[in-house]
N, CA, C and O atoms as CSV, one atom per row, in Angstrom:
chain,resi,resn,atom,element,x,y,z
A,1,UNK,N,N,38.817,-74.475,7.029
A,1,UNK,CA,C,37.684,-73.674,7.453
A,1,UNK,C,C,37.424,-73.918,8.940
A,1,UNK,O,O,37.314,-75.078,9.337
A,2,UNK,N,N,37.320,-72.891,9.781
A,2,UNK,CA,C,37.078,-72.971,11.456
A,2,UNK,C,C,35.738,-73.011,11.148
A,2,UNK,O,O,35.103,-72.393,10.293
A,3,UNK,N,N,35.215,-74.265,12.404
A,3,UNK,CA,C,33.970,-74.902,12.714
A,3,UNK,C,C,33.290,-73.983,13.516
A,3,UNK,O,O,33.839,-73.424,14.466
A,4,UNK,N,N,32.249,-73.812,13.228
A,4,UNK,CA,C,31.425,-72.831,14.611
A,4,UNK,C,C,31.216,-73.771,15.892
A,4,UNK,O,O,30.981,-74.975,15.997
A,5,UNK,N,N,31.414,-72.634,16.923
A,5,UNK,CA,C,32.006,-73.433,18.362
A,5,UNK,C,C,30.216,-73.497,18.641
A,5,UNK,O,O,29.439,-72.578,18.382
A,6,UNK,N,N,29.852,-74.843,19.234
A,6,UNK,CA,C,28.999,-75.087,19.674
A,6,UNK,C,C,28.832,-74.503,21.495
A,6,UNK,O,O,29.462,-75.080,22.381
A,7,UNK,N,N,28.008,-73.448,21.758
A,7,UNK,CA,C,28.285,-72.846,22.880
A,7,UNK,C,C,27.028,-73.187,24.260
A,7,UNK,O,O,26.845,-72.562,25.304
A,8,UNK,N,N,26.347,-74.394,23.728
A,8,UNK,CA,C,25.119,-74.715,24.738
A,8,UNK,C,C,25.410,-75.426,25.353
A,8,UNK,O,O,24.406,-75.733,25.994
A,9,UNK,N,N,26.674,-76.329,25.837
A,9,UNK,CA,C,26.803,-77.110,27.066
A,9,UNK,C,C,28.233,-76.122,27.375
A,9,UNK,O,O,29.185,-76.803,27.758
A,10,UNK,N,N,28.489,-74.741,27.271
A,10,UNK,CA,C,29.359,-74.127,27.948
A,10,UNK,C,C,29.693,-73.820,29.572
A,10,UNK,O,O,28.836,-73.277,30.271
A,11,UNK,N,N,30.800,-74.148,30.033
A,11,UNK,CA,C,30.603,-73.824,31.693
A,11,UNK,C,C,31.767,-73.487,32.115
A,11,UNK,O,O,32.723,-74.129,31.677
A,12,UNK,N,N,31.947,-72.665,32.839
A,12,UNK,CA,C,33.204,-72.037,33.333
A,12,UNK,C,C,33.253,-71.632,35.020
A,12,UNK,O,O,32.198,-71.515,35.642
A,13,UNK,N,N,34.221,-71.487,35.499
A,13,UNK,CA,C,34.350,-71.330,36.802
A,13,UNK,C,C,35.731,-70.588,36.842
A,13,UNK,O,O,36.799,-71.046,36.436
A,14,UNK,N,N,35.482,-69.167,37.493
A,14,UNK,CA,C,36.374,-68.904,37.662
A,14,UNK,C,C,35.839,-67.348,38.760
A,14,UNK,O,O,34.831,-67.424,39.463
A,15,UNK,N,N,36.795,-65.928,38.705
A,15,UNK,CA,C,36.342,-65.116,39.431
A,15,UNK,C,C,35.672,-63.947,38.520
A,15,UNK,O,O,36.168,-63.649,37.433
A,16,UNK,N,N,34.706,-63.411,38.947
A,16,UNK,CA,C,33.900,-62.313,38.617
A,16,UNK,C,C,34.281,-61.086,39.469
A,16,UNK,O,O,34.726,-61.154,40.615
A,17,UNK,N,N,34.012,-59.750,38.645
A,17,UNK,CA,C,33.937,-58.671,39.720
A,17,UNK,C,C,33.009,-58.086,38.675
A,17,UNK,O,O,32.484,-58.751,37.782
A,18,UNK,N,N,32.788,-56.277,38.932
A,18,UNK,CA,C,31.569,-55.489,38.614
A,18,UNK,C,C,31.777,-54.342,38.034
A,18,UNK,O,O,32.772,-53.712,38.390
A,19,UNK,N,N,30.818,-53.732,36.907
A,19,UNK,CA,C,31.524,-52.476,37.112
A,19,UNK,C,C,30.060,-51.554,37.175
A,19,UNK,O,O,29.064,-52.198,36.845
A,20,UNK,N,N,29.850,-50.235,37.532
A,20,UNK,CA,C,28.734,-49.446,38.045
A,20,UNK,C,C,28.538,-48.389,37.080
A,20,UNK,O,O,28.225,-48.394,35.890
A,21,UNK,N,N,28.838,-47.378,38.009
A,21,UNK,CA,C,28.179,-45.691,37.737
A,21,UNK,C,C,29.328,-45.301,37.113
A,21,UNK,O,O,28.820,-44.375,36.480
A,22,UNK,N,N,30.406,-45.278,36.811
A,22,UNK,CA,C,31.338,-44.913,35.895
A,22,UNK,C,C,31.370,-45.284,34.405
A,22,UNK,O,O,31.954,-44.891,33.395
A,23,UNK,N,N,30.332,-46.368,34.788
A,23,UNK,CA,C,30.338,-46.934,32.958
A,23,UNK,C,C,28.935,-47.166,32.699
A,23,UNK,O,O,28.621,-47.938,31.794
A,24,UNK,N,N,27.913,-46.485,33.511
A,24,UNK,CA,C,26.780,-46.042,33.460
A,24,UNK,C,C,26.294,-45.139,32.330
A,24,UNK,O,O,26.161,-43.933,32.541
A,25,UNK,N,N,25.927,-45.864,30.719
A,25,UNK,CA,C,25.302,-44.979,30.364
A,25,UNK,C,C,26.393,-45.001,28.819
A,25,UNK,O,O,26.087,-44.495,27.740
A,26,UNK,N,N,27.515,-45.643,29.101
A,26,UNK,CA,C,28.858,-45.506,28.141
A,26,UNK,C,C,28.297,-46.661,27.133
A,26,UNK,O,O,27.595,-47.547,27.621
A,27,UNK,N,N,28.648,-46.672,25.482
A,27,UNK,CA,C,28.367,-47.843,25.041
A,27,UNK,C,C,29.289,-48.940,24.953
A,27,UNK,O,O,30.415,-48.736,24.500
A,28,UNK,N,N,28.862,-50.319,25.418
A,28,UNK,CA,C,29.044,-51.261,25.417
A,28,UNK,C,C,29.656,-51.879,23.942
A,28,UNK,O,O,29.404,-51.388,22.841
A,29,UNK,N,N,30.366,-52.859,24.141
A,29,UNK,CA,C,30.850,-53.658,22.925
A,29,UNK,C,C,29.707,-53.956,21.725
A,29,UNK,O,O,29.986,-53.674,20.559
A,30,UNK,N,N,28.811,-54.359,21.966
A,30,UNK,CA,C,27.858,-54.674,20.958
A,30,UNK,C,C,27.054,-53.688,20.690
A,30,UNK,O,O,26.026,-53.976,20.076
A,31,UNK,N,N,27.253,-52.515,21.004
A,31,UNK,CA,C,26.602,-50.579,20.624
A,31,UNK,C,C,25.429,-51.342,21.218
A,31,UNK,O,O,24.851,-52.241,20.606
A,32,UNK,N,N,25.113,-50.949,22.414
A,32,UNK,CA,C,24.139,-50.634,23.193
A,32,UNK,C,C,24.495,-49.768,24.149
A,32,UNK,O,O,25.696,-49.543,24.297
A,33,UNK,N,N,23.606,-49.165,24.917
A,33,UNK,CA,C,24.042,-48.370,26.089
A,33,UNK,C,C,24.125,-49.647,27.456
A,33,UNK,O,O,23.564,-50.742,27.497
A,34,UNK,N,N,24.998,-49.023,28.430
A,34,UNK,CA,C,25.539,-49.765,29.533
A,34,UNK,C,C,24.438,-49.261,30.460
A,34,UNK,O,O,24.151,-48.071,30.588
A,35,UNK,N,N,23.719,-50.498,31.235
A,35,UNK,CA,C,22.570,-49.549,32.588
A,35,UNK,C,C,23.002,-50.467,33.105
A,35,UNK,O,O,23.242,-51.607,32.708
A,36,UNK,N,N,23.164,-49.758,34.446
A,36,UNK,CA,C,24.469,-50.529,35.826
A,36,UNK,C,C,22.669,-51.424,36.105
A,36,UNK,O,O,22.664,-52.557,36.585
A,37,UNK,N,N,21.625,-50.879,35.817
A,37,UNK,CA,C,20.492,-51.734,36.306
A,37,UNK,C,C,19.673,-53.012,35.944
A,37,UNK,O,O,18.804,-53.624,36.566
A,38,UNK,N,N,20.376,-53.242,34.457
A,38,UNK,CA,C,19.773,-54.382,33.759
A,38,UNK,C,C,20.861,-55.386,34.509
A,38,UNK,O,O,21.874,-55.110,35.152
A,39,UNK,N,N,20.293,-56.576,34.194
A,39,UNK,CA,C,21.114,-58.494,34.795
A,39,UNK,C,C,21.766,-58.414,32.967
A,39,UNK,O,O,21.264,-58.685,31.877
A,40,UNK,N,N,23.428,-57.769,33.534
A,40,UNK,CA,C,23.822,-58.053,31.602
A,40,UNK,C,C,25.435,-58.317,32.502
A,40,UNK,O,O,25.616,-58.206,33.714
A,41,UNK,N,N,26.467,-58.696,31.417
A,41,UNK,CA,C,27.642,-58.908,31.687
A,41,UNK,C,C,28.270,-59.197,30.505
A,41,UNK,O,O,27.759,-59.458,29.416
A,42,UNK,N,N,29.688,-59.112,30.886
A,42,UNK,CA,C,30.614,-59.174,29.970
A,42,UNK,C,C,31.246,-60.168,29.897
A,42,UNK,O,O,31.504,-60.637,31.005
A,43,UNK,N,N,31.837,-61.030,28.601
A,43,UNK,CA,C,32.457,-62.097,28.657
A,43,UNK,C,C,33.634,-61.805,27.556
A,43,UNK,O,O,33.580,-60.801,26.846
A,44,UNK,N,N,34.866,-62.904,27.452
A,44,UNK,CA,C,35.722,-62.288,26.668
A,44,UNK,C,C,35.326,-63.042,25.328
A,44,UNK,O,O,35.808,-62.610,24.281
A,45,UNK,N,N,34.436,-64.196,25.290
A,45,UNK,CA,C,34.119,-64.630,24.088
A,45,UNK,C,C,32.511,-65.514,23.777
A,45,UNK,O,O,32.191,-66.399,22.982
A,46,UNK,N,N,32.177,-65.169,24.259
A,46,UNK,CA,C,30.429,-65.736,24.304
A,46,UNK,C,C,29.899,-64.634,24.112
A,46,UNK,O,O,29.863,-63.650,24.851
A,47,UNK,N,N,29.303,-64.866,22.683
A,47,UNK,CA,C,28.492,-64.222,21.723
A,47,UNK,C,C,27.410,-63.261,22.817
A,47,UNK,O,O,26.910,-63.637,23.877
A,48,UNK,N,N,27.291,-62.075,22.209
A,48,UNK,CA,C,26.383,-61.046,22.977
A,48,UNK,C,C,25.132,-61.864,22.442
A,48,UNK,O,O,24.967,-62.397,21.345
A,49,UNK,N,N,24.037,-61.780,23.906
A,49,UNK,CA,C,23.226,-62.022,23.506
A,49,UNK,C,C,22.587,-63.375,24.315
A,49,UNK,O,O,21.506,-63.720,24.792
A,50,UNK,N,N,23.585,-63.765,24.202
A,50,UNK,CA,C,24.127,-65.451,25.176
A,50,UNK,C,C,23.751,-65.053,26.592
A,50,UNK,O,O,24.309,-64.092,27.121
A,51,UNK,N,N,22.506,-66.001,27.438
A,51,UNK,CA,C,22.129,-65.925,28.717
A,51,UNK,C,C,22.882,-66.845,29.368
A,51,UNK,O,O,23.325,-67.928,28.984
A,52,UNK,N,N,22.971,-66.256,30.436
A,52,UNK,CA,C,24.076,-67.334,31.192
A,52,UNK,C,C,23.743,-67.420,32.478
A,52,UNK,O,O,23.512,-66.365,33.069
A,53,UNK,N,N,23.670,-68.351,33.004
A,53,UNK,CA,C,23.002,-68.594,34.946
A,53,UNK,C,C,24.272,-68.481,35.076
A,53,UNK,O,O,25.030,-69.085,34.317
A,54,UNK,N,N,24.828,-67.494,36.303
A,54,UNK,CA,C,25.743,-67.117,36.860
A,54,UNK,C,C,25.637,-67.762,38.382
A,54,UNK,O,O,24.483,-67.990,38.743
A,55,UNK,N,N,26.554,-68.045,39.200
A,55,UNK,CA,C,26.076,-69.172,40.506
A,55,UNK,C,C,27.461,-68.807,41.513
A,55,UNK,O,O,28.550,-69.374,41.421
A,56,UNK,N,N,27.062,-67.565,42.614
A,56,UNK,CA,C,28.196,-67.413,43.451
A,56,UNK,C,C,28.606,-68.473,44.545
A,56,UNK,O,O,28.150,-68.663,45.673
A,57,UNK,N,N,29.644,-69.118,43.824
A,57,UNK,CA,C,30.282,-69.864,44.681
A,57,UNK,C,C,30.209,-69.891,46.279
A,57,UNK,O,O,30.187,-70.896,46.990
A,58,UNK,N,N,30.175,-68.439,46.709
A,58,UNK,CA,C,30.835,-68.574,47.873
A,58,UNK,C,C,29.155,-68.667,48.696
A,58,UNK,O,O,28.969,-69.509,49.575
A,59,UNK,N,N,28.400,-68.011,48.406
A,59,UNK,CA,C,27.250,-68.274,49.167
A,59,UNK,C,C,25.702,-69.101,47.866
A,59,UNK,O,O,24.501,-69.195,48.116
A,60,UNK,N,N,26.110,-69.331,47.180
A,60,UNK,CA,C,24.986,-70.247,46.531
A,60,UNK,C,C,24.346,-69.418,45.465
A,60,UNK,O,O,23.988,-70.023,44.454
A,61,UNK,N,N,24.119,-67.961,45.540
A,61,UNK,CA,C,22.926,-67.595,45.051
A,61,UNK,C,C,23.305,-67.223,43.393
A,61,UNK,O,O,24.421,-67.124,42.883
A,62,UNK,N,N,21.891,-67.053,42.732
A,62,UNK,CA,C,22.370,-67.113,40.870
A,62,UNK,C,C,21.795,-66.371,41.053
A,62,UNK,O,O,21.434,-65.992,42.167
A,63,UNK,N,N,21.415,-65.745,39.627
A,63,UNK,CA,C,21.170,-65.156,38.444
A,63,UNK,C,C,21.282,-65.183,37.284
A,63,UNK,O,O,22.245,-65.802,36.831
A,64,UNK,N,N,20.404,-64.569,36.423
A,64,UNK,CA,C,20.501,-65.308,35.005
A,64,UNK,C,C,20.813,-63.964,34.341
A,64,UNK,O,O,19.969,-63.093,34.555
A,65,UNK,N,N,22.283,-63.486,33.266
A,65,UNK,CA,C,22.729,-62.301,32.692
A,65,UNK,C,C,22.374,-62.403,31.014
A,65,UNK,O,O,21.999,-63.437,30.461
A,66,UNK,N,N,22.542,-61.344,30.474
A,66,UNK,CA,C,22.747,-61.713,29.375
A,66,UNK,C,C,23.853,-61.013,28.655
A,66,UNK,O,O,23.798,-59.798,28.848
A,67,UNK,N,N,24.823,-61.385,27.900
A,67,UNK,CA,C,25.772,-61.120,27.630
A,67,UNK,C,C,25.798,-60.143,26.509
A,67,UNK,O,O,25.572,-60.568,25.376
A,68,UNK,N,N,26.116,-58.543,26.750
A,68,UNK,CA,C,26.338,-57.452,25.825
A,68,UNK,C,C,27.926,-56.788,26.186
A,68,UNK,O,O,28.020,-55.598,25.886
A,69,UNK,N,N,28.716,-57.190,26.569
A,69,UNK,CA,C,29.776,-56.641,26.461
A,69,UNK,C,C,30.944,-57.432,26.555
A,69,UNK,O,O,30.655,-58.507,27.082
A,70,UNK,N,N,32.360,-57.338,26.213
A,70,UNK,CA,C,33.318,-57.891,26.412
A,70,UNK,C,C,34.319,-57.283,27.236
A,70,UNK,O,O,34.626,-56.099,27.097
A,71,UNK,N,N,34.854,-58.053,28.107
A,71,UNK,CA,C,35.762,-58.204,28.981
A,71,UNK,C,C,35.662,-59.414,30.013
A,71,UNK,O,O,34.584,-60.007,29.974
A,72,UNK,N,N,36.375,-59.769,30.709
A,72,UNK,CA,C,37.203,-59.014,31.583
A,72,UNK,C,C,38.584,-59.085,31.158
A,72,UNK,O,O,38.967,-60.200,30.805
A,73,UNK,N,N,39.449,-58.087,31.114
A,73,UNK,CA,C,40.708,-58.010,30.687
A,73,UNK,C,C,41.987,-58.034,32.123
A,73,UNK,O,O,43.051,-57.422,32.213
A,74,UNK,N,N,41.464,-58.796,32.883
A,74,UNK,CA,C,42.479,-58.973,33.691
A,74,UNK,C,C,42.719,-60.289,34.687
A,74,UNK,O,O,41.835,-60.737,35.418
A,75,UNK,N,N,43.936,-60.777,34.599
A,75,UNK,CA,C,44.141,-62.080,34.493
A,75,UNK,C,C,43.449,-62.948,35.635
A,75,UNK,O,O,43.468,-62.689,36.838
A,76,UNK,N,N,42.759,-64.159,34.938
A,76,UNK,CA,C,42.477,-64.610,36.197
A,76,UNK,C,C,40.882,-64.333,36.164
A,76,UNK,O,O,40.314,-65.390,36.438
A,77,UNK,N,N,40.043,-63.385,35.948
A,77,UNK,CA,C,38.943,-63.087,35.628
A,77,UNK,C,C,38.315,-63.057,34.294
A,77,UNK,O,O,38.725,-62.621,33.219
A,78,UNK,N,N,36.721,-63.890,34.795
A,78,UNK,CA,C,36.252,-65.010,33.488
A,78,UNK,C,C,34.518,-63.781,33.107
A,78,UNK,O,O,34.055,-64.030,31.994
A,79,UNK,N,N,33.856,-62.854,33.763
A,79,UNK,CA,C,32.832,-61.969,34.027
A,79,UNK,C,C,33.148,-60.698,34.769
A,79,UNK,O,O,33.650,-60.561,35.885
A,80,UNK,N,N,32.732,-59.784,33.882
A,80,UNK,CA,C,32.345,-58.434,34.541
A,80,UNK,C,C,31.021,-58.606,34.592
A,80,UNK,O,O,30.470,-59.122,33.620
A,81,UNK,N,N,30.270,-58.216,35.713
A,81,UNK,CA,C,28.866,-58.245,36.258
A,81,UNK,C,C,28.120,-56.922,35.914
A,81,UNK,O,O,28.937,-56.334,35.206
A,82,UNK,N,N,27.304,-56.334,35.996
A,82,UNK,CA,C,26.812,-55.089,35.773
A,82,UNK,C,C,26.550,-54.939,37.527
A,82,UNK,O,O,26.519,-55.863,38.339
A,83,UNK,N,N,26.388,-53.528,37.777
A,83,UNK,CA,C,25.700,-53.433,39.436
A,83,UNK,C,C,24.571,-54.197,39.875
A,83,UNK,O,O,24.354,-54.666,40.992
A,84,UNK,N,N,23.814,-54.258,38.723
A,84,UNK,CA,C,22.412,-55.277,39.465
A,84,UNK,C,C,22.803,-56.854,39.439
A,84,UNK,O,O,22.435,-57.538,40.395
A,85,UNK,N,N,23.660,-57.560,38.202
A,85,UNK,CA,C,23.717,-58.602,38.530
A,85,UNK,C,C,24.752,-58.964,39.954
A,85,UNK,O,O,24.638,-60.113,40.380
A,86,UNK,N,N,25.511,-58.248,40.520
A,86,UNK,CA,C,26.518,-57.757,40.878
A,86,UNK,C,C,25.838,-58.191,42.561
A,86,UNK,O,O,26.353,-59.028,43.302
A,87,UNK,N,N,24.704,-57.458,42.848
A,87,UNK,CA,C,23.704,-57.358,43.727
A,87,UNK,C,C,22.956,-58.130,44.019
A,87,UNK,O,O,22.432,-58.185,45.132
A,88,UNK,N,N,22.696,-59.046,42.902
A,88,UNK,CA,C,21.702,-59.871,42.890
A,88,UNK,C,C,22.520,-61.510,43.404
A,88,UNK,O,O,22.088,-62.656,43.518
A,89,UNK,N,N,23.442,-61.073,43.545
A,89,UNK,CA,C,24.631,-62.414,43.513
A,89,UNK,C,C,25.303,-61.926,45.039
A,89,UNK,O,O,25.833,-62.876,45.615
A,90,UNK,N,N,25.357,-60.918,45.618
A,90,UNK,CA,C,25.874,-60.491,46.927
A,90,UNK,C,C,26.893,-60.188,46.797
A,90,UNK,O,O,27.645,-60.112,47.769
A,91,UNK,N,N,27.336,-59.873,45.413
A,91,UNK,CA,C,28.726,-59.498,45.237
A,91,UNK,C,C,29.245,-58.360,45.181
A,91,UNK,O,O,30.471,-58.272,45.100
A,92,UNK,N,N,28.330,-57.070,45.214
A,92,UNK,CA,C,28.783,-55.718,45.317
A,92,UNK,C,C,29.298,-54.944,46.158
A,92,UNK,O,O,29.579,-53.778,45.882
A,93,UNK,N,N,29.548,-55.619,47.606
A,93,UNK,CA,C,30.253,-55.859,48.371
A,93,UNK,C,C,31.831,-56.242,48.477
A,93,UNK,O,O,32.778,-55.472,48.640
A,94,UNK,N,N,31.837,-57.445,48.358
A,94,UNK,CA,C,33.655,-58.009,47.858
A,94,UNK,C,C,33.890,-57.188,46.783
A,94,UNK,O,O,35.012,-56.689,46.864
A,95,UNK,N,N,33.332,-56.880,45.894
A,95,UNK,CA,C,33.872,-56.522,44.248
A,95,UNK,C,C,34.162,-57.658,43.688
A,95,UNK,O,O,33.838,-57.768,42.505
A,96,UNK,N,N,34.958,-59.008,44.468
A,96,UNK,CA,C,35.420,-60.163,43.302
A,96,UNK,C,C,34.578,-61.109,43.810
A,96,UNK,O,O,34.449,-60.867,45.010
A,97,UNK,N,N,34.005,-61.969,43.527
A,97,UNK,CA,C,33.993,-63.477,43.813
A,97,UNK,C,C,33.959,-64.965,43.422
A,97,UNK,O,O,34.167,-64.957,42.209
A,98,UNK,N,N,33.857,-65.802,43.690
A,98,UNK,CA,C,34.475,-67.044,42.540
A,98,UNK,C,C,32.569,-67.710,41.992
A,98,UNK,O,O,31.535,-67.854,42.646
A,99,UNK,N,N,32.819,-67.881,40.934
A,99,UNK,CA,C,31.557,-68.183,40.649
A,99,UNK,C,C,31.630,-69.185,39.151
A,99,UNK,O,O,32.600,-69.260,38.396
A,100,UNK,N,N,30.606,-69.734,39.040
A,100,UNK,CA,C,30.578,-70.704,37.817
A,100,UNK,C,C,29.389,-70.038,37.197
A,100,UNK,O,O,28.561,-69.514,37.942
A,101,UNK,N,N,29.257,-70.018,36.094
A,101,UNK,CA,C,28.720,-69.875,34.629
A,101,UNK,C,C,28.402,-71.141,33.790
A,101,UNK,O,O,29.110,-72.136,33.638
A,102,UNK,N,N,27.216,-70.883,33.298
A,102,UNK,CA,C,26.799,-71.824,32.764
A,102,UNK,C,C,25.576,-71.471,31.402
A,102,UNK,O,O,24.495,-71.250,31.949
A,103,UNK,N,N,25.476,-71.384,30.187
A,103,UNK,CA,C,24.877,-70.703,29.423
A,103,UNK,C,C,23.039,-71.375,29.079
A,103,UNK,O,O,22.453,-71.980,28.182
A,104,UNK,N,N,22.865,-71.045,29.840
A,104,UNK,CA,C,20.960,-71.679,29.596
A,104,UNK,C,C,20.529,-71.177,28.035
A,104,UNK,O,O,19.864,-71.924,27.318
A,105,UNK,N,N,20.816,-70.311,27.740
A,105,UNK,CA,C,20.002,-70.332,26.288
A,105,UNK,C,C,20.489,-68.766,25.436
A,105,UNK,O,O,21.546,-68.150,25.583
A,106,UNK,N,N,19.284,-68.414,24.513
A,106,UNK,CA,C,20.081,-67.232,23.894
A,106,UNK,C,C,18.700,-66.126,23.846
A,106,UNK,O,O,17.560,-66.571,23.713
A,107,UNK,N,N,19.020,-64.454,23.989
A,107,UNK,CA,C,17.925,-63.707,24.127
A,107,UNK,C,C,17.814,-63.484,22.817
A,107,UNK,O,O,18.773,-63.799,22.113
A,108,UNK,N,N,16.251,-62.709,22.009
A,108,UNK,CA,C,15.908,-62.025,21.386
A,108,UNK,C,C,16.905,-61.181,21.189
A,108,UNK,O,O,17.725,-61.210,22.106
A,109,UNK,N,N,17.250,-60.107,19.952
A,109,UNK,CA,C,17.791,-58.820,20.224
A,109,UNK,C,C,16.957,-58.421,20.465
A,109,UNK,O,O,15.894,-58.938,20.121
A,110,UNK,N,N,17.048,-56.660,21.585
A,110,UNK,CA,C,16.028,-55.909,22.087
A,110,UNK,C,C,15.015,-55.545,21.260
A,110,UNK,O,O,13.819,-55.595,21.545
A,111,UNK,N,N,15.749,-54.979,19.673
A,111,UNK,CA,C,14.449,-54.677,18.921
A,111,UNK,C,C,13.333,-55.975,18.503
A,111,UNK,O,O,12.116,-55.812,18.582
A,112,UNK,N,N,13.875,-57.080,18.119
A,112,UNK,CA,C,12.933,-58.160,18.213
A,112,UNK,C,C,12.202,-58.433,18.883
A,112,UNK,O,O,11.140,-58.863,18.431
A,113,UNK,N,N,12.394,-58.324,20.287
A,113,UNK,CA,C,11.798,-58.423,21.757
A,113,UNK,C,C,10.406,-57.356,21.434
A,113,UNK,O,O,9.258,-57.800,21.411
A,114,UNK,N,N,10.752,-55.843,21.186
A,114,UNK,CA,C,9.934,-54.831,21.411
A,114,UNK,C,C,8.893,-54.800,20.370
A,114,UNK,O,O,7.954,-54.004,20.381
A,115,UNK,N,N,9.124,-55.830,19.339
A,115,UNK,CA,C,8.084,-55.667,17.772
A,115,UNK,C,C,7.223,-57.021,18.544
A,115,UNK,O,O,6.004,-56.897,18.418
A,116,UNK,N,N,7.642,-58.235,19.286
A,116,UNK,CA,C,6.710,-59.319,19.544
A,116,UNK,C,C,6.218,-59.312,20.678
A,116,UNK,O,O,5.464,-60.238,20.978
A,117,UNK,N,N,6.511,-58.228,21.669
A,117,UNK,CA,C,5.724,-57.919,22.557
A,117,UNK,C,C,4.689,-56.994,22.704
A,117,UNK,O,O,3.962,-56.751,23.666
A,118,UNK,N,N,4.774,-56.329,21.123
A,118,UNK,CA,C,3.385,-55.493,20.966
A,118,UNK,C,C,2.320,-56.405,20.873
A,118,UNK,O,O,2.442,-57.622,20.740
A,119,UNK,N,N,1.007,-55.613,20.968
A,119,UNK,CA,C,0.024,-56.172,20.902
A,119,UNK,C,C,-0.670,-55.877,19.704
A,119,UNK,O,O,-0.794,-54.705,19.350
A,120,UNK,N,N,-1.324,-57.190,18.775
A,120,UNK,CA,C,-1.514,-57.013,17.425
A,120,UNK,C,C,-3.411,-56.507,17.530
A,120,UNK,O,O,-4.036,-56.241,16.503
């Protein structure tokens, strides 16, 4: 029987790039819609859902994503960024850059989110 992978001291380092307005709107691996404007990203195996402080190597700055899609399918690359996290990291510019990952915790699903943020 395979053990469930314990994924809260996860960390990775490797290169990121982005993807935008072409996949603006398309659904994502975990059937949600793709908005180049939410802080979300893709990983090839960390559970959707999974927040992750993202940390661009080359000039310092983070962000915190949350993981709804899978990829990146090309070698060598560990995150696809959405445009805002993309932006928020100074990376929409280069398109690639080297960055470490690190998983801080796990989100609500959206509908959970939207039933406990009503007001009773």
């Amino acid at each position: 029987m395979k053990q469930p992978v314990d994924w809260s001291t996860f960390r990775q380092e490797g290169e990121a790039s982005w993807y935008g307005p072409d996949f603006h709107g398309k659904t994502t691996a975990n059937g949600e819609r793709y908005n180049m404007l939410r802080l979300t990203a893709a990983h090839q195996q960390l559970p959707f859902n999974t927040l992750v402080k993202v940390t661009n190597l080359y000039n310092g700055r983070a962000a915190t994503v949350r993981i709804n899609d899978r990829g990146p399918f090309l070698k060598g690359r560990i995150l696809d960024l959405s445009y805002a996290a993309a932006k928020a990291l100074g990376a929409n510019g280069p398109g690639v850059i080297r960055v470490q990952i690190e998983v801080v915790g796990k989100a609500l699903p959206r509908k959970a989110a939207l039933v406990k943020a009503r007001p009773s």
